[in-house]
C-alpha positions as a LaTeX table, in Angstrom:
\begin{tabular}{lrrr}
\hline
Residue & $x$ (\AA) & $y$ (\AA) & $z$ (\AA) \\
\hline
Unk1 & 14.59 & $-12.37$ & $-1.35$ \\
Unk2 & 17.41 & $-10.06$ & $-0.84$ \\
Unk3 & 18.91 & $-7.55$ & $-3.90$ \\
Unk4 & 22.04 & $-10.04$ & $-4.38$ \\
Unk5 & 19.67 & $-13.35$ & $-4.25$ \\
Unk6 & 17.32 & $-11.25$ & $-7.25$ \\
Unk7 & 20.51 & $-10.24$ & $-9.40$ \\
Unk8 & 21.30 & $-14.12$ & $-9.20$ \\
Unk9 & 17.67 & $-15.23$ & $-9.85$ \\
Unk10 & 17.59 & $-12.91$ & $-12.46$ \\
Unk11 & 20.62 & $-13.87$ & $-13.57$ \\
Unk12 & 19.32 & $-17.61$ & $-14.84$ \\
Unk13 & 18.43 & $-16.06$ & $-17.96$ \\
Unk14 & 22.25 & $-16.23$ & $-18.56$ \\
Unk15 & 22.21 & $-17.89$ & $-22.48$ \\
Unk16 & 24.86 & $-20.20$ & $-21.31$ \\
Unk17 & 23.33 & $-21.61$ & $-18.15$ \\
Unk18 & 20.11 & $-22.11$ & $-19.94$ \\
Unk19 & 21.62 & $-24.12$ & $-22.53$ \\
Unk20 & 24.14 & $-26.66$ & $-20.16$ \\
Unk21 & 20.84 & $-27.34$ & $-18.37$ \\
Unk22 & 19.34 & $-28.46$ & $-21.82$ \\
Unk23 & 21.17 & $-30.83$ & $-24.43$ \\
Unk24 & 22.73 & $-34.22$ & $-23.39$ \\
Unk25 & 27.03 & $-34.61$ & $-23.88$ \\
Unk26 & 26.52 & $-37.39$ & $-26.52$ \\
Unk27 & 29.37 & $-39.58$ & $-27.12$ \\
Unk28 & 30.87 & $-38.03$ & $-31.20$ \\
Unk29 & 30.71 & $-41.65$ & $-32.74$ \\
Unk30 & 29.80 & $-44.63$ & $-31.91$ \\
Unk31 & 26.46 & $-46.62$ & $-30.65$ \\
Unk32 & 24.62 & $-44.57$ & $-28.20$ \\
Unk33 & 24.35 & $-46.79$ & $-24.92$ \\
Unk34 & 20.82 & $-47.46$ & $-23.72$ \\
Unk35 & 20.76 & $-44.69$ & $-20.67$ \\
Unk36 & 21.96 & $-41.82$ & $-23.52$ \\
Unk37 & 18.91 & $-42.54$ & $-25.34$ \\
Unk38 & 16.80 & $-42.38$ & $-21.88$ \\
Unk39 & 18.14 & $-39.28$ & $-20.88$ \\
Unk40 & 17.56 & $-37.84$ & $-24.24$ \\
Unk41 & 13.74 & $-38.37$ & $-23.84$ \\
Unk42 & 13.00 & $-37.77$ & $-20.91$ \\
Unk43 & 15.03 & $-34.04$ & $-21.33$ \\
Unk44 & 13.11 & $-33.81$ & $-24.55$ \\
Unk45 & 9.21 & $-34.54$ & $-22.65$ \\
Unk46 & 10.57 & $-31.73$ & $-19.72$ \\
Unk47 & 11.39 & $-29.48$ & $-22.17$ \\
Unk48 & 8.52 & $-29.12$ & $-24.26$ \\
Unk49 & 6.29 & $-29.88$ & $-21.31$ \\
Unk50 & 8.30 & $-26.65$ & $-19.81$ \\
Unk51 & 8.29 & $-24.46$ & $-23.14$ \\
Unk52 & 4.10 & $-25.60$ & $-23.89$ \\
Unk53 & 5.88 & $-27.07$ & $-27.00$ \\
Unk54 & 3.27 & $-29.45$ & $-28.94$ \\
Unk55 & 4.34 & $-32.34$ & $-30.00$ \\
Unk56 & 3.53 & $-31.92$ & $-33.57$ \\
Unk57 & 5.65 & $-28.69$ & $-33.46$ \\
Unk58 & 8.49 & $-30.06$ & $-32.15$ \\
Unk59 & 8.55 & $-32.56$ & $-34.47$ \\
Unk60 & 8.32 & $-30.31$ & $-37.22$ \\
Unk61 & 11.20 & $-28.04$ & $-36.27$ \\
Unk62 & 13.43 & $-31.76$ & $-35.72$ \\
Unk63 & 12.64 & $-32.69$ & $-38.52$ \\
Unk64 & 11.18 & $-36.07$ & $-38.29$ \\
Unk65 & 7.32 & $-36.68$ & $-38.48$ \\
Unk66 & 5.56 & $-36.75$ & $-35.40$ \\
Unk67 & 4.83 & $-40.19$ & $-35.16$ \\
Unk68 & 8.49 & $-41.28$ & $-36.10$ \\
Unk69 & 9.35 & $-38.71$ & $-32.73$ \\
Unk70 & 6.09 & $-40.61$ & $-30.57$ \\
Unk71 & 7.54 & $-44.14$ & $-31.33$ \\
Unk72 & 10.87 & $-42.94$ & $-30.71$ \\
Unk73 & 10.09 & $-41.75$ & $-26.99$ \\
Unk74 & 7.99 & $-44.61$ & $-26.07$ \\
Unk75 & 10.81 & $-46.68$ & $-27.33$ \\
Unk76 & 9.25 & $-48.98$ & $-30.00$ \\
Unk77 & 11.19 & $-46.94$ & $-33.38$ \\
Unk78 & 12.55 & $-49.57$ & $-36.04$ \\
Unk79 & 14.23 & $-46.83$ & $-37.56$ \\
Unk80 & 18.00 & $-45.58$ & $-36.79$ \\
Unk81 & 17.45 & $-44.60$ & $-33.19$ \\
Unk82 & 20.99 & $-43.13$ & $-32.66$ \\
Unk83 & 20.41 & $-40.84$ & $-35.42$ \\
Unk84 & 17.16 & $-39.64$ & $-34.03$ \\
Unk85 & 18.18 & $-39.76$ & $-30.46$ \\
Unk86 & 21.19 & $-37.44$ & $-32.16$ \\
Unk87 & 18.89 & $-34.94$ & $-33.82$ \\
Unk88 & 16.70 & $-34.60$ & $-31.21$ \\
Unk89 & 19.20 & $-33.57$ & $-28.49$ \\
Unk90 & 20.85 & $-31.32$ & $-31.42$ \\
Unk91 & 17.07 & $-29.65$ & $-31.83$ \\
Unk92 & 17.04 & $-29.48$ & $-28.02$ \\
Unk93 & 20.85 & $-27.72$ & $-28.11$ \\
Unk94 & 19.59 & $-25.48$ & $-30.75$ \\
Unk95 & 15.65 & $-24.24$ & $-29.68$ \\
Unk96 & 17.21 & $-23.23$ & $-26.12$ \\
Unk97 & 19.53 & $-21.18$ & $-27.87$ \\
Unk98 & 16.88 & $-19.48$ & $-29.52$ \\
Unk99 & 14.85 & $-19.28$ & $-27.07$ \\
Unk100 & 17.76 & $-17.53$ & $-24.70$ \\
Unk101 & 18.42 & $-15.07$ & $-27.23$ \\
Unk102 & 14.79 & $-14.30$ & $-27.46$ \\
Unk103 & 14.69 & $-13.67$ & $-23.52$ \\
Unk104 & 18.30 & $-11.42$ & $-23.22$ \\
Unk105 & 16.87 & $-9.40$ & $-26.01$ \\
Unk106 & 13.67 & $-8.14$ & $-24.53$ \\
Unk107 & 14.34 & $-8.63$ & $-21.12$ \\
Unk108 & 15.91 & $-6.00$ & $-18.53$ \\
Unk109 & 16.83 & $-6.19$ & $-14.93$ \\
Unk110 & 14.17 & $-3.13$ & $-14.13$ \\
Unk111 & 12.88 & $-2.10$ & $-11.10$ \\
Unk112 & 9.16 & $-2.87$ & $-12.78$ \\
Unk113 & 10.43 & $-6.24$ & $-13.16$ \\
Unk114 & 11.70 & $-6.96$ & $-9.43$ \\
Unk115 & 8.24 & $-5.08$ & $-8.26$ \\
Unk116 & 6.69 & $-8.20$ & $-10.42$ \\
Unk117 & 8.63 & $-10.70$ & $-9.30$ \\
Unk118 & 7.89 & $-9.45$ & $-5.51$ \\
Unk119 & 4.17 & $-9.33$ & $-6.04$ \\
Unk120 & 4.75 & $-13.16$ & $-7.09$ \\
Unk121 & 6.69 & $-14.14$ & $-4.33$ \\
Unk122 & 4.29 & $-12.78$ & $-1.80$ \\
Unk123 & 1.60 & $-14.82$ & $-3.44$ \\
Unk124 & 3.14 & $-17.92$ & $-3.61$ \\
Unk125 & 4.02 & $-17.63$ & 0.39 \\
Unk126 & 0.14 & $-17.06$ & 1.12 \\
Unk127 & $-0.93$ & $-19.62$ & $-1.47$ \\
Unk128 & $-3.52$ & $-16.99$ & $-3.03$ \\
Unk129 & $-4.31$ & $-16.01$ & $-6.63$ \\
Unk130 & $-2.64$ & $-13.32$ & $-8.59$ \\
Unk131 & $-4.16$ & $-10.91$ & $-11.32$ \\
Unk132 & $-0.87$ & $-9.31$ & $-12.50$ \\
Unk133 & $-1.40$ & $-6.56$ & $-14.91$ \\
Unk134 & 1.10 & $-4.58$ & $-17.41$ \\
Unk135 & 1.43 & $-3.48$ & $-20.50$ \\
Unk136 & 3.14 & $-5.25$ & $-23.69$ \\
Unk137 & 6.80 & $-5.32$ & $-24.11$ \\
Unk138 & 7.31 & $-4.78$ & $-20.49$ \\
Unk139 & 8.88 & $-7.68$ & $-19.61$ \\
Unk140 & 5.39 & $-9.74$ & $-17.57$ \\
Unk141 & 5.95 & $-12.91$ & $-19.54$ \\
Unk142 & 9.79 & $-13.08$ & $-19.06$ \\
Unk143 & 9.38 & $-12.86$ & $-15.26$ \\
Unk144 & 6.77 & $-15.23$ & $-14.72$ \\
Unk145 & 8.58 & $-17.68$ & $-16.93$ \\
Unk146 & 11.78 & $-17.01$ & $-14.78$ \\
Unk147 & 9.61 & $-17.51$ & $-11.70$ \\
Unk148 & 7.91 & $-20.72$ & $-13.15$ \\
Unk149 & 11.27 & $-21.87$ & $-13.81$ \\
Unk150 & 12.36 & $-21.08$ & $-9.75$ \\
Unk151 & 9.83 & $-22.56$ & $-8.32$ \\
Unk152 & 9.37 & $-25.44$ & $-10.55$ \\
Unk153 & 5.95 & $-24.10$ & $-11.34$ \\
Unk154 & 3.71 & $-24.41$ & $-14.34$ \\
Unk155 & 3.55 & $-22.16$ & $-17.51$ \\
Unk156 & 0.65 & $-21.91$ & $-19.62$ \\
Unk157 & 0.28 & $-19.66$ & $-22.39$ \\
Unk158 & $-3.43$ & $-19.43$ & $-23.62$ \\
Unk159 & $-4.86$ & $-18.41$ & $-26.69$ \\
Unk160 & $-8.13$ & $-15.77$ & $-27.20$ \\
Unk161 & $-11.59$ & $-17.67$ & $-27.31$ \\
Unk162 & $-10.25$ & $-20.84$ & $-25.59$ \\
Unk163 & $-12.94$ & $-23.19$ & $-24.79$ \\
Unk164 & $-13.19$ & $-24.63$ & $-21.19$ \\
Unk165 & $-11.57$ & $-27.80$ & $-22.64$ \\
Unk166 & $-9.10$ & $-26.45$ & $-24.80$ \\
Unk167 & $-8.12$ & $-24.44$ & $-21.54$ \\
Unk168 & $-8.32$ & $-27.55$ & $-19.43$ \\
Unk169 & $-6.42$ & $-29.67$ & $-21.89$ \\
Unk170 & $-3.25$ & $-26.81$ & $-22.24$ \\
Unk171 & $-3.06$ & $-26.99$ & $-17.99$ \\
Unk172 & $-3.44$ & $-30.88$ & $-18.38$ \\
Unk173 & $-0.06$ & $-30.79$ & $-20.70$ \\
Unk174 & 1.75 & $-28.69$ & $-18.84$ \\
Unk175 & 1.80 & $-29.97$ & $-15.78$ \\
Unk176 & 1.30 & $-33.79$ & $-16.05$ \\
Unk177 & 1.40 & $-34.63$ & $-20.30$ \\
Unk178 & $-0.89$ & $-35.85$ & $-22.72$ \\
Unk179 & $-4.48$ & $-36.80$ & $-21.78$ \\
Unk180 & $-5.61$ & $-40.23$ & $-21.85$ \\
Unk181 & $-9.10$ & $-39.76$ & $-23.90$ \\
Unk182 & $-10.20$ & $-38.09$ & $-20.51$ \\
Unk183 & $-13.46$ & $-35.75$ & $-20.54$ \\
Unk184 & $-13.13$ & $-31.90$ & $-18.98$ \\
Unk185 & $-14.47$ & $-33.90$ & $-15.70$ \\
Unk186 & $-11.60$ & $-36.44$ & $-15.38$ \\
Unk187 & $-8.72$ & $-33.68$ & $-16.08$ \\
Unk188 & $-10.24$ & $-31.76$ & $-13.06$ \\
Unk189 & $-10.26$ & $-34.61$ & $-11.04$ \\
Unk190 & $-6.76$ & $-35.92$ & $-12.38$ \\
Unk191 & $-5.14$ & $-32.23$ & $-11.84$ \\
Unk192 & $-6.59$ & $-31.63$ & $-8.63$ \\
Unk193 & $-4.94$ & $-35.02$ & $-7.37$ \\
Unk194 & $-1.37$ & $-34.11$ & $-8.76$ \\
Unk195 & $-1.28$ & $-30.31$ & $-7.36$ \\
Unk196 & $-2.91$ & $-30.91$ & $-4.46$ \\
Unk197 & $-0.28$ & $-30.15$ & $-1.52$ \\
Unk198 & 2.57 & $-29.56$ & $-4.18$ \\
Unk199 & 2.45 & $-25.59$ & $-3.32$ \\
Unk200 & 4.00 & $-25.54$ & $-7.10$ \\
Unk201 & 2.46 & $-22.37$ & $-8.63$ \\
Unk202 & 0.47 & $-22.60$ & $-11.85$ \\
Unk203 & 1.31 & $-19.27$ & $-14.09$ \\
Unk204 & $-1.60$ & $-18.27$ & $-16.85$ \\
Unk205 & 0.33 & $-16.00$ & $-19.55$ \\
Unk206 & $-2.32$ & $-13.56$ & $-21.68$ \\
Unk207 & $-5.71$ & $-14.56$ & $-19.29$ \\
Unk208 & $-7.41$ & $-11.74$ & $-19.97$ \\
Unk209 & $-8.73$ & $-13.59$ & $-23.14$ \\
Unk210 & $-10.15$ & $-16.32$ & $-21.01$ \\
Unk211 & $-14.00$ & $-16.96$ & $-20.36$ \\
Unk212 & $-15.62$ & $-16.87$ & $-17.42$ \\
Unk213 & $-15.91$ & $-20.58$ & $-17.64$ \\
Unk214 & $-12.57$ & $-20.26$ & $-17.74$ \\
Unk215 & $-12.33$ & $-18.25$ & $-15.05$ \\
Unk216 & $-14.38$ & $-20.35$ & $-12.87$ \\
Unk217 & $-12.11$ & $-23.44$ & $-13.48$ \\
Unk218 & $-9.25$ & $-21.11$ & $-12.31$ \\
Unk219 & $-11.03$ & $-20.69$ & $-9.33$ \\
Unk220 & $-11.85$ & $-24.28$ & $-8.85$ \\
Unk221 & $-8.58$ & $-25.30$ & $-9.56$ \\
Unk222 & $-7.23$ & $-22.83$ & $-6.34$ \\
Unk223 & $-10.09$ & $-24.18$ & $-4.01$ \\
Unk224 & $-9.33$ & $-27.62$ & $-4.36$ \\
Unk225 & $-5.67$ & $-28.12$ & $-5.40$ \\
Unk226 & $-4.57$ & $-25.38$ & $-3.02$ \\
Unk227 & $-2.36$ & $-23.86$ & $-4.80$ \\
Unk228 & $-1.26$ & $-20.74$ & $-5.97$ \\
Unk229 & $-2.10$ & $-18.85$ & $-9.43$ \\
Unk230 & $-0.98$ & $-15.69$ & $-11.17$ \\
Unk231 & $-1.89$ & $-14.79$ & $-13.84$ \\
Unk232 & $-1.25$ & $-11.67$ & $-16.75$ \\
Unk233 & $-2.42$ & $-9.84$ & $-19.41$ \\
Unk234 & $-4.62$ & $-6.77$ & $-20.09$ \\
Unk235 & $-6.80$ & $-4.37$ & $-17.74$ \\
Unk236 & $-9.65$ & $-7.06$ & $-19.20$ \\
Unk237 & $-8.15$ & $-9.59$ & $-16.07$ \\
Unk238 & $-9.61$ & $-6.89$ & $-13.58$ \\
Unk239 & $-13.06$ & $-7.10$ & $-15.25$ \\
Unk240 & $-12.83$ & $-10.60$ & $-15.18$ \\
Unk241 & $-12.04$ & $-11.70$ & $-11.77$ \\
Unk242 & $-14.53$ & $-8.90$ & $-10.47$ \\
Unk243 & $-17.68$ & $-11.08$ & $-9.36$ \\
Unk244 & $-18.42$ & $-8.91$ & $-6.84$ \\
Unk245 & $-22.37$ & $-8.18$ & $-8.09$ \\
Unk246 & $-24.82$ & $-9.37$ & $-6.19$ \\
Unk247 & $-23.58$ & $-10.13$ & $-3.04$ \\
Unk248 & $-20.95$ & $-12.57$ & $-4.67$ \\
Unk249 & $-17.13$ & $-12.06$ & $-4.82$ \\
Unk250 & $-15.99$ & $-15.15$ & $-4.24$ \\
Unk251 & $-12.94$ & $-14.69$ & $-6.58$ \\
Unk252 & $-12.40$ & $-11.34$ & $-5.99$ \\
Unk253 & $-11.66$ & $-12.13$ & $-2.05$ \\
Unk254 & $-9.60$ & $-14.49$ & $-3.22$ \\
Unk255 & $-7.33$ & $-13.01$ & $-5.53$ \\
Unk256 & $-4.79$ & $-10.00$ & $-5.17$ \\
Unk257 & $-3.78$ & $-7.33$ & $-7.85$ \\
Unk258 & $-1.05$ & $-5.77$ & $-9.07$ \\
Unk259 & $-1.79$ & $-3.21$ & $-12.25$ \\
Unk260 & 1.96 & $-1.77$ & $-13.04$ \\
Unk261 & 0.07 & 1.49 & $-14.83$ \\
Unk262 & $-0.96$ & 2.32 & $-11.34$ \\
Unk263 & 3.01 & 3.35 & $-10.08$ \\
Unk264 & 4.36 & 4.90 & $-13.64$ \\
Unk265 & 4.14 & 8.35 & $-15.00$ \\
Unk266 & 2.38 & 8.09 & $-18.76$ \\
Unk267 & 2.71 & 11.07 & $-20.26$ \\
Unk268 & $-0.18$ & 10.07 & $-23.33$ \\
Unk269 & $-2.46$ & 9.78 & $-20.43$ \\
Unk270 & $-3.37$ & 13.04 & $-18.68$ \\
Unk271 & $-4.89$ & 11.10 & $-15.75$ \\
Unk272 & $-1.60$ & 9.43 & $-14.96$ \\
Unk273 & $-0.63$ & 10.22 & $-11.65$ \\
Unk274 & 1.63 & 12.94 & $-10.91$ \\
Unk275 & 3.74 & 10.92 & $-8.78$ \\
Unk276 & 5.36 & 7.65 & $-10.36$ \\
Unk277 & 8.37 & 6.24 & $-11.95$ \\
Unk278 & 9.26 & 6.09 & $-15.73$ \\
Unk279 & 8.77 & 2.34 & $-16.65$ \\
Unk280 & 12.12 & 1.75 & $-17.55$ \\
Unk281 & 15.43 & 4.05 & $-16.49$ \\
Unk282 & 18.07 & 6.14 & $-18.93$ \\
Unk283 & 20.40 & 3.38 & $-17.21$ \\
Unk284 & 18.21 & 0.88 & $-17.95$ \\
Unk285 & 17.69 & 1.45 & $-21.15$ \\
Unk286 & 21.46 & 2.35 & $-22.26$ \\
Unk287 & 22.29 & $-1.06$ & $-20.60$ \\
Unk288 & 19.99 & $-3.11$ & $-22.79$ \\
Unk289 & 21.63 & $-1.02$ & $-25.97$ \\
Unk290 & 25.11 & $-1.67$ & $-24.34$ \\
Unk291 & 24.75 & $-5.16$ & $-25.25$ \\
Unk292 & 23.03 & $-4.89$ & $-28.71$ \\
Unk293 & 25.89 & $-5.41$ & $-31.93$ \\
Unk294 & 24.51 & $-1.70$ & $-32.96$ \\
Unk295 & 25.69 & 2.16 & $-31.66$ \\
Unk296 & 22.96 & 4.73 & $-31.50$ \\
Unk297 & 23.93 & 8.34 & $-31.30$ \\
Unk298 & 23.06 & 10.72 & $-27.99$ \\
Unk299 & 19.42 & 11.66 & $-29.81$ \\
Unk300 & 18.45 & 8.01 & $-30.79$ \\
Unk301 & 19.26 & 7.05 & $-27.58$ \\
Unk302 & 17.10 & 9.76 & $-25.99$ \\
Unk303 & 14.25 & 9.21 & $-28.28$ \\
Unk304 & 14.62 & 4.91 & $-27.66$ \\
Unk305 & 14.20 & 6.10 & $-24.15$ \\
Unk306 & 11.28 & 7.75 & $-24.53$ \\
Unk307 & 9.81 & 5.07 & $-26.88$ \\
Unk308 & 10.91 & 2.37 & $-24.15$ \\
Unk309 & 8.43 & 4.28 & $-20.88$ \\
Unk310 & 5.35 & 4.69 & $-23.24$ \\
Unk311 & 3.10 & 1.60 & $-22.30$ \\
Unk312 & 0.42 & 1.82 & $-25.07$ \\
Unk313 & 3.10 & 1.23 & $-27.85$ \\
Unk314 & 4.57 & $-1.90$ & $-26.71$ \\
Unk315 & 7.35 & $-0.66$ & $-24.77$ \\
Unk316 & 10.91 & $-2.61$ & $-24.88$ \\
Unk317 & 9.52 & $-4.97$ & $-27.42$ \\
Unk318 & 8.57 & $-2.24$ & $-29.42$ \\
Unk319 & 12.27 & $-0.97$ & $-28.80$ \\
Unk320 & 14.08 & $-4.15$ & $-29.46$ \\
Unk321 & 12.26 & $-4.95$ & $-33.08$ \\
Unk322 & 13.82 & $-1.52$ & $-33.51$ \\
Unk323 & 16.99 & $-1.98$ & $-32.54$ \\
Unk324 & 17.20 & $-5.50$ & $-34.40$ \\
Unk325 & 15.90 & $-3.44$ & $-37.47$ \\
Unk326 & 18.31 & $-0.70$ & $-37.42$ \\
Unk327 & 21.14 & $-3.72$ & $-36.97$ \\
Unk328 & 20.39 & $-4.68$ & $-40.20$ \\
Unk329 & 19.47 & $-1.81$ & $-42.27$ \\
Unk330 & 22.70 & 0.42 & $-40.65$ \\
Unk331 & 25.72 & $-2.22$ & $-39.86$ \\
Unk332 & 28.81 & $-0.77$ & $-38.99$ \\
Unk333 & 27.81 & 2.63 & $-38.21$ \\
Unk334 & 26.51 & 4.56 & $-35.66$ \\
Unk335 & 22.68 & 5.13 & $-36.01$ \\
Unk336 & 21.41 & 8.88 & $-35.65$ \\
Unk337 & 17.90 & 10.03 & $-34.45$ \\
Unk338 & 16.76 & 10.66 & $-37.93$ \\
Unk339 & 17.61 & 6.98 & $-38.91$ \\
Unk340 & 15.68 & 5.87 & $-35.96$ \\
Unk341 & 12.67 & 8.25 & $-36.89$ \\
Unk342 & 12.66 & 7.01 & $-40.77$ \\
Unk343 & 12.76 & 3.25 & $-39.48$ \\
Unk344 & 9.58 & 4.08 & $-37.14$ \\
Unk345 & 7.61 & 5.11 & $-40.06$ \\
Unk346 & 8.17 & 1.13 & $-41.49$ \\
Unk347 & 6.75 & 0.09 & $-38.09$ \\
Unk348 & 3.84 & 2.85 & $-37.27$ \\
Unk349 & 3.23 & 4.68 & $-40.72$ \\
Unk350 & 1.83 & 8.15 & $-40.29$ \\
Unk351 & 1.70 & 7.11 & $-36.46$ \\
Unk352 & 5.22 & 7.24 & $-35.72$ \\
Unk353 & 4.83 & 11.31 & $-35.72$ \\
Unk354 & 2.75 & 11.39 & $-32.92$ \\
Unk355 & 5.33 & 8.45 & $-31.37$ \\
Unk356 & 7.85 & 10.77 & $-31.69$ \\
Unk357 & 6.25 & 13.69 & $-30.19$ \\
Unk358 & 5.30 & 11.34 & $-26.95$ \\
Unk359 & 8.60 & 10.28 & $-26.54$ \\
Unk360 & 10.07 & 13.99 & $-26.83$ \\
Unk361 & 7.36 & 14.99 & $-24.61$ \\
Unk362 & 8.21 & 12.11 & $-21.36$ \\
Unk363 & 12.27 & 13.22 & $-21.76$ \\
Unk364 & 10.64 & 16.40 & $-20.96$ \\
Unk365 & 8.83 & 15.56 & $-17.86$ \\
Unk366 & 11.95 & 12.97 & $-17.24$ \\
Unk367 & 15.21 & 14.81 & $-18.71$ \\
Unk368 & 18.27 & 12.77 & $-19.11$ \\
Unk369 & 21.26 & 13.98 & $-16.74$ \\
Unk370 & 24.03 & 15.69 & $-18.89$ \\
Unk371 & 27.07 & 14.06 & $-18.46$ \\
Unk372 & 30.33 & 16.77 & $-18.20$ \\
\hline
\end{tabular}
C-alpha cells in the first residue's frame, strides 16, 4: 500500500466515519416497520461479534436484561419492541462513540505504527503466521483492530490462563457466534469449515498469556483453515512459538516476527542498539497534544516526549492518562513541567523521579530542534 492509501486506511479511525457505519436512521415517532427492527439486529450481532462484546455485557450497558435483549434478536419479545429496538440502536450510537474516542486518544499516525501495519500486510499476502511484538501504549492493539477491520478479519482479545476451551470458545464467537452445546472437538471442526479458503485473517490481541495448548490450536487452526494469524503481546510470544528443541520447529518455520524493541533507541536499556529511531517523533507527539482540549508549556512538552519513547513505562498510554489527568486537574491554563512532574508522582509514586530522569536523559540522546 502506497503512503496516500495508509493516511486513508489510517484515516478510518475518523470518530465520525466510525459512527455513520454503526447506528440505524430510525424514523423520530411512529411504529418501527418490520425491516428497521431487522437491520437493528443484525447491526447489533456484527457489532459485538466485531468489538468481542458478550452478550451479557451488552445487555447490561442497554439496559435491558439479557434475556429480554436474546428474545428480542431472535424475534419472539412480547414486550414493547420499538422501544427496545430504539434503545438498542441508541446503545449502538453511543458505545461507538466511546469506543472512537478511546482509539483518537491513544492512537498516532507513527512510523512504528505503519512498520506494524506493513509487517501485517506482508503476512496476510503469504498466508503465514505473525508473532508481532511491542511494548504497551504503543499503539499494537489499535492497528491490528484497524487491520481486522480492513480486511474483514477476526479480533480476539484473550485473557491470562485461558483454557484451551475458553480460548476455542472466544475464536468460536468472534468469527461465527454463539456455540451450539459443541465440545472443543466440534468448534475445531466447525471453524476449520468456515475459514477454510476465506484468506480472512484471524488477529490474537495479548497471546503471550496463552498456553501451549493454546498455542498448538493456533497452529492447527493455520494448517487446516489456511489462513493467516498475527498475533501480539509481550517478548513471552517469542518463547512461546519457539519449538525448535529437539529437532522440532514446526511453528517456528511457520511463523514470522516482528519485535519493535529491535529498531528503537531505549535509553533505560544500555544494550539498546546504537542505531534506531525514537518510538514516537517531537512531531508526533506535539500532533497528538495538538488535538487534546489542554496546552502544555515548551518543558512539559519536552518531558511528555521523553515519557512517550520509553517502552517499559507504557508509552503513549502512559502519556494520554496524563494528559486526560492534567485536563482535569489544570482547565483553562497552560500546564508547566512542574505540574506535569507533581501529577506523575499520583501515577508512579517515588518512581516518577527516576521517570523523569529517563525522559531528560532520551531528549539528550534525541534533542528537540529549536525553533527561531
Amino acid at each position: 500500500m502506497d503512503g496516500k492509501g495508509t493516511r486513508d486506511f489510517f484515516n478510518s479511525f475518523d470518530a465520525d466515519a466510525r459512527r455513520l457505519r454503526t447506528a440505524r436512521m430510525l424514523p423520530m415517532q411512529g411504529k418501527l416497520k418490520d425491516e428497521h427492527h431487522a437491520e437493528v439486529r443484525q447491526t447489533f450481532v456484527d457489532y459485538i461479534k466485531i468489538n468481542n462484546i458478550s452478550m451479557k455485557s451488552a445487555a447490561g450497558q442497554i439496559g435491558r436484561t439479557e434475556s429480554v435483549v436474546s428474545q428480542w434478536l431472535g424475534g419472539k419479545y412480547r414486550g414493547d419492541n420499538d422501544k427496545t429496538t430504539r434503545f438498542i440502536n441508541d446503545w449502538l450510537e453511543r458505545d461507538a462513540r466511546i469506543r472512537a474516542t478511546e482509539s483518537a486518544g491513544t492512537y498516532v499516525k507513527s512510523w512504528v505504527a505503519e512498520a506494524m501495519k506493513k509487517t501485517i500486510d506482508a503476512t496476510c499476502e503469504m498466508q503465514r503466521m505473525l508473532a508481532l511484538v511491542s511494548s504497551s501504549g504503543s499503539g499494537k492493539t489499535m492497528v491490528i483492530r484497524a487491520c481486522a477491520e480492513q480486511r474483514q478479519g477476526f479480533y480476539v482479545y484473550v485473557d491470562e490462563n485461558f483454557t484451551v476451551n475458553e480460548f476455542l470458545h472466544a475464536v468460536y464467537m468472534a468469527v461465527i457466534g454463539v456455540p451450539k452445546k459443541a465440545n472443543n472437538a466440534a468448534m475445531k471442526r466447525n471453524l476449520v469449515a468456515r475459514l477454510r479458503g476465506t484468506r480472512r485473517p484471524l488477529f490474537i490481541d495479548e497471546a503471550h498469556t496463552l498456553s501451549r495448548h493454546c498455542f498448538a490450536i493456533i497452529r492447527s487452526l493455520h494448517d487446516q483453515a489456511g489462513i493467516p494469524i498475527i498475533m501480539t503481546g509481550t517478548e513471552k510470544i517469542i518463547e512461546k512459538i519457539d519449538d525448535r528443541a529437539n529437532g522440532n520447529g514446526q511453528f517456528f518455520r511457520r511463523c514470522r516476527t516482528f519485535d519493535v524493541r529491535d529498531h528503537i533507541t531505549n535509553v533505560e536499556n544500555p544494550g539498546s542498539p546504537k542505531v534506531g529511531r525514537t518510538l514516537y517523533t517531537i512531531e508526533e507527539v506535539r500532533q497528538f497534544l495538538a488535538v487534546r482540549p489542554v496546552r502544555f508549556d515548551a518543558g512539559a512538552v519536552e518531558l511528555i516526549y521523553g515519557i512517550a519513547c520509553l517502552p517499559g513505562w507504557g508509552c503513549l498510554g502512559t502519556v494520554h492518562e496524563l494528559v486526560d489527568w492534567c485536563r482535569r486537574k489544570y482547565p483553562k491554563q497552560t500546564v508547566t513541567r512542574k505540574q506535569v512532574i507533581g501529577v506523575l508522582s499520583l501515577f508512579f509514586g517515588s518512581n516518577s523521579r527516576h521517570l523523569v530522569k529517563l525522559s531528560k536523559r532520551h531528549v539528550e540522546v534525541h534533542p528537540i530542534a529549536k525553533t527561531a
